[in-house]
C-alpha positions in Angstrom: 0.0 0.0 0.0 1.5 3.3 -1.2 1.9 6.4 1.7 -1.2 8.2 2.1 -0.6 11.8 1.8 -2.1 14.3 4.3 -4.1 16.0 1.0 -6.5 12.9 0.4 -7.3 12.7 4.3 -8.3 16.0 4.1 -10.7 15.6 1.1 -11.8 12.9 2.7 -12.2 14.5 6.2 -14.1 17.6 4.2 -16.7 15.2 2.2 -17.0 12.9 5.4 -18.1 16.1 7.2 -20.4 17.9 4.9 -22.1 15.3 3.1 -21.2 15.9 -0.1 -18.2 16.3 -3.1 -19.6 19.8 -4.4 -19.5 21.4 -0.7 -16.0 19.6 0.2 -14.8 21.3 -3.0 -16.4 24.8 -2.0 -14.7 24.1 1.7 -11.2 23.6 -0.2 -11.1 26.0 -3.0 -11.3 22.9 -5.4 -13.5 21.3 -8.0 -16.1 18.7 -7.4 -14.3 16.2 -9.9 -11.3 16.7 -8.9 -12.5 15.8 -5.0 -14.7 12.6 -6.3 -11.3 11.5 -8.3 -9.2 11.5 -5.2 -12.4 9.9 -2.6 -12.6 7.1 -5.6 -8.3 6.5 -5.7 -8.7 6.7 -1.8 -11.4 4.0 -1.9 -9.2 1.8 -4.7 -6.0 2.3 -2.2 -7.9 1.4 1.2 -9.8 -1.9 -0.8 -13.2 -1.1 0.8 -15.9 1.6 -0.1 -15.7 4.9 2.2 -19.1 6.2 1.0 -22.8 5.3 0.3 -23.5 7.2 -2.8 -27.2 8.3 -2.6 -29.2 10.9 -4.1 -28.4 13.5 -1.2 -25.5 12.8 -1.0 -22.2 10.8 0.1 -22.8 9.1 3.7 -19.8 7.1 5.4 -20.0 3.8 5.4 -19.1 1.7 8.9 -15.7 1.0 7.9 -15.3 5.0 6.4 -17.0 6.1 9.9 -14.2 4.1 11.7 -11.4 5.9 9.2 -12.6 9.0 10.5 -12.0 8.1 13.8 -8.2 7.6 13.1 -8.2 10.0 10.9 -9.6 13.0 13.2 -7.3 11.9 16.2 -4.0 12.7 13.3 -5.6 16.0 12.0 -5.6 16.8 16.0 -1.5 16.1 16.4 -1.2 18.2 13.1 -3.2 21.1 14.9 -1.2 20.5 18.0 2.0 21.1 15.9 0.7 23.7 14.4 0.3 25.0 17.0 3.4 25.0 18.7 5.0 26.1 15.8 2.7 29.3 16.0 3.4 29.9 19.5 7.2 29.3 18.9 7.0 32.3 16.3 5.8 34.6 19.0 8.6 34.0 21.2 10.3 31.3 23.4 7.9 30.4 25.6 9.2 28.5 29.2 9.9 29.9 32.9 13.3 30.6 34.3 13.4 29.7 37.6 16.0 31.8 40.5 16.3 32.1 44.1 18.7 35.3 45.3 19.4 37.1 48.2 16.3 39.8 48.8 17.9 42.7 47.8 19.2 41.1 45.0 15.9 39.8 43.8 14.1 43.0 44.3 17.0 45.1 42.5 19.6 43.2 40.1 17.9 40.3 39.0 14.3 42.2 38.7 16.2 44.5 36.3 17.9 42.0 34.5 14.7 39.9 33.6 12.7 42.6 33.1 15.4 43.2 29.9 15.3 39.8 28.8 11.3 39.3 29.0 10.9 42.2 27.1 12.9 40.7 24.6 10.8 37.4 25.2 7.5 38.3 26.0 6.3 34.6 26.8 9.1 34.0 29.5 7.7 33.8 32.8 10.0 34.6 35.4 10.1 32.5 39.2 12.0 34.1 42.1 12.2 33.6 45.4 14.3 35.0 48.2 16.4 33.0 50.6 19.5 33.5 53.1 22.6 32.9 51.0 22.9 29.4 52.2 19.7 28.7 51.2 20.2 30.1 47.5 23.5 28.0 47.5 21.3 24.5 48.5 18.3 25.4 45.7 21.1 25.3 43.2 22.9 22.5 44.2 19.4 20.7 44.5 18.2 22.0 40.7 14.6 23.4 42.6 16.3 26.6 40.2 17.9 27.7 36.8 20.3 29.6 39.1 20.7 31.8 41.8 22.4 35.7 42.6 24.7 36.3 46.1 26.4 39.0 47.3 30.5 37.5 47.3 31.7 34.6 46.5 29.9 31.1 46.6 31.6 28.5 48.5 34.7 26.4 46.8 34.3 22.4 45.8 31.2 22.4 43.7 31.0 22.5 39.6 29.2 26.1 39.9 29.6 28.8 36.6 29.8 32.2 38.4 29.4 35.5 36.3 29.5 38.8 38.0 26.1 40.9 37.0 26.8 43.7 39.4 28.9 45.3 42.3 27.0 46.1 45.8 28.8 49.1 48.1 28.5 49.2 51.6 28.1 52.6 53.1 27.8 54.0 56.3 23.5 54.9 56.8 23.1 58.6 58.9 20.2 60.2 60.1 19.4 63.2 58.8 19.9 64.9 62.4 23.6 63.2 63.5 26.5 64.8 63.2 28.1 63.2 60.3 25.5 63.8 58.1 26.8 66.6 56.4 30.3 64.6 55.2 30.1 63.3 52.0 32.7 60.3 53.2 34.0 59.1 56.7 37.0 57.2 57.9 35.7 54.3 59.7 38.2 55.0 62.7 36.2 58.0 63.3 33.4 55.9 64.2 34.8 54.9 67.7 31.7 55.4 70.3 29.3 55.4 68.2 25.8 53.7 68.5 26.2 50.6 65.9 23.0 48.8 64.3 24.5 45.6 62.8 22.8 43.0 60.2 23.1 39.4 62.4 26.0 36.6 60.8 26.8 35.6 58.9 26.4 38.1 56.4 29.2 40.3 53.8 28.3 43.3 55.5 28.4 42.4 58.9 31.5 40.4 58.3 33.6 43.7 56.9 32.3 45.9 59.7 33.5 43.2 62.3 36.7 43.0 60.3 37.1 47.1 60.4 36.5 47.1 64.0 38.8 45.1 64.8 41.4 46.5 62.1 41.1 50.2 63.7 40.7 49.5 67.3 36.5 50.8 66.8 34.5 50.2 69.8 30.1 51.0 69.1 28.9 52.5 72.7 26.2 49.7 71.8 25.4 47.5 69.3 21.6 46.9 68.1 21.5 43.6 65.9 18.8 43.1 63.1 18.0 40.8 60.7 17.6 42.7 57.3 19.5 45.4 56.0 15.8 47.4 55.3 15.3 47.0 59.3 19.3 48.4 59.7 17.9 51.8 58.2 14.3 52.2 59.9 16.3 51.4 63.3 19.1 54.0 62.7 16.3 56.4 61.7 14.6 55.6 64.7 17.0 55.1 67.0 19.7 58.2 65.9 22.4 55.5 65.9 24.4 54.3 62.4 24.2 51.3 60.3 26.2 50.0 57.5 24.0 49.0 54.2 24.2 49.5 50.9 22.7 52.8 48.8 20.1 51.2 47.6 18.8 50.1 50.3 19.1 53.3 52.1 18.0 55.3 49.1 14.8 53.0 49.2 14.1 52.9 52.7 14.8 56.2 54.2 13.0 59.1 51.8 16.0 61.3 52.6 15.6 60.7 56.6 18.8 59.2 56.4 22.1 60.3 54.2 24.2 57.3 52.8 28.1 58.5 53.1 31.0 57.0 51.4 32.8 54.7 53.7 36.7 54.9 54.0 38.2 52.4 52.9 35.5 51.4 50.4 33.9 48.0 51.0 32.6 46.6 47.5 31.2 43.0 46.7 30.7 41.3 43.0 26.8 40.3 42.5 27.5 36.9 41.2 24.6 34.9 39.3 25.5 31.4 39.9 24.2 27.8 38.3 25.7 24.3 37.9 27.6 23.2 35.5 26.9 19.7 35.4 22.8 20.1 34.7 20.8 19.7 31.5 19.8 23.4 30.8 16.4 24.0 29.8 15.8 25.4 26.7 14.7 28.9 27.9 17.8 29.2 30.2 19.9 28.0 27.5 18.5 31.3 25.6 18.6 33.4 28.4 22.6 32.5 28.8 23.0 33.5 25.2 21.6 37.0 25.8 22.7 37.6 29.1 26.5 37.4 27.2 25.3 39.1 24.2 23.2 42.1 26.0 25.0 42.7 29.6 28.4 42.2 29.2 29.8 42.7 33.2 33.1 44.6 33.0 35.5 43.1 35.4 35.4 44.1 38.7 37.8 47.3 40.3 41.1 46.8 41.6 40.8 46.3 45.3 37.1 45.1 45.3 36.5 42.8 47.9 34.8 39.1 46.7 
């Protein structure tokens, strides 16, 4: 038995469903003779009649109705691939999937995907926020596509890091204390001063420890939070000064509290992070490509701490 092309199953489709060789010939822009000559070569190829010929018109016979059957469930996968392929020529469809530090996921990462769905309108984006150990374990598990930290991850896993961004730390001021009219301060002159620190382990609470004990500091007290955000409502609150970066500040405080240069400058890479040794979806496979096309990362300054 010769192929059956997917032109005679749709004559026959077309006369099964309307009853008749004139209307399937209206229904596909062709001629009635030309549709009975390919339902009669159908009928020769099959070896059995598809049809009752009567005077109104063609009606299947039982072994054309259980053709049909078959024949309805392939025209079903063809509209199913057609379309996918319609949907793939609006845009890669998929979901990238990321866990990051929170101020990370509400500022780098948010920008960064907002570039790339705007590029690929059917992405749809999943993040979450977690403590950096916790962003470290979704990747290692695959639950994610990849995750953002502030610093470096930790050594002895197949992990790709590329830098996205550098954070700042800087010293946060209420409006009313009297260092908030210096544009930068040496942290030595901070001896005495009422500290609100961000719990460990954490990069900025780690480099103020390291300061104090570098230039002899001593805070009068020490308030301890959990978040940098609740750093800058308590020094607001409270008149003392905590150590966050400016985007924070900038975003908390509504110019209650001044963000001043730190001396010497505490800086940390933003590293995206994923596993090497994973089968990448399609989507994040696309969304590596651009993120090296579109945002190259220049390398990071001289001095920067990791």
């Amino acid at each position: 038995m010769h192929p059956i092309d997917a032109r005679t199953l749709e004559v026959f489709r077309a006369v099964a469903e309307t009853g008749s060789a004139t209307r399937a010939a209206e229904r596909l822009n062709s001629t009635q003779p030309s549709i009975t000559r390919t339902i009669g070569a159908f009928e020769q190829q099959c070896g059995f009649s598809l049809f009752d010929r009567g005077r109104y018109g063609m009606t299947l016979t039982e072994a054309g109705s259980v053709l049909l059957e078959s024949v309805e469930r392939n025209f079903a996968g063809l509209n199913r691939i057609q379309h996918a392929i319609g949907q793939l020529r609006q845009g890669l469809p998929g979901t990238l999937r990321a866990v990051a530090v929170p101020v990370i996921a509400e500022g780098a990462l948010c920008t960064i995907f907002g570039a790339f769905t705007r590029a690929h309108p059917r992405v749809g984006i999943n993040i979450k926020s977690a403590r950096p150990e916790m962003v470290i374990n979704d990747i290692l598990t695959g639950d994610v596509d990849m995750g953002a930290i502030i610093g470096s991850p930790p050594q002895g896993f197949d992990l790709e890091v590329r830098v996205i961004g550098q954070r700042r730390m800087k010293l946060a001021v209420p409006s009313d204390h009297r260092l908030a009219n210096r544009e930068r301060v040496h942290f030595r002159e901070l001896h005495d001063e009422a500290f609100v620190l961000i719990v460990q382990p954490h990069n900025i609470r780690l480099a103020v420890d390291r300061m104090m004990n570098d230039f002899g500091v001593r805070p009068s007290v020490t308030h301890e939070v959990s978040t940098q955000r609740t750093v800058v409502e308590l020094a607001r609150r409270s008149g003392a000064i905590g150590f966050a970066d400016d985007e924070i500040i900038a975003s908390v405080a509504d110019g209650a509290v001044k963000a001043i240069e730190l001396d010497p400058p505490t800086e940390w890479n933003i590293n995206l992070i994923h596993r090497r040794d994973r089968k990448y979806s399609q989507v994040f496979t696309a969304f590596l490509s651009w993120l090296e096309e579109s945002h190259p990362v220049a390398p990071a300054p001289s001095g920067v701490a990791g």
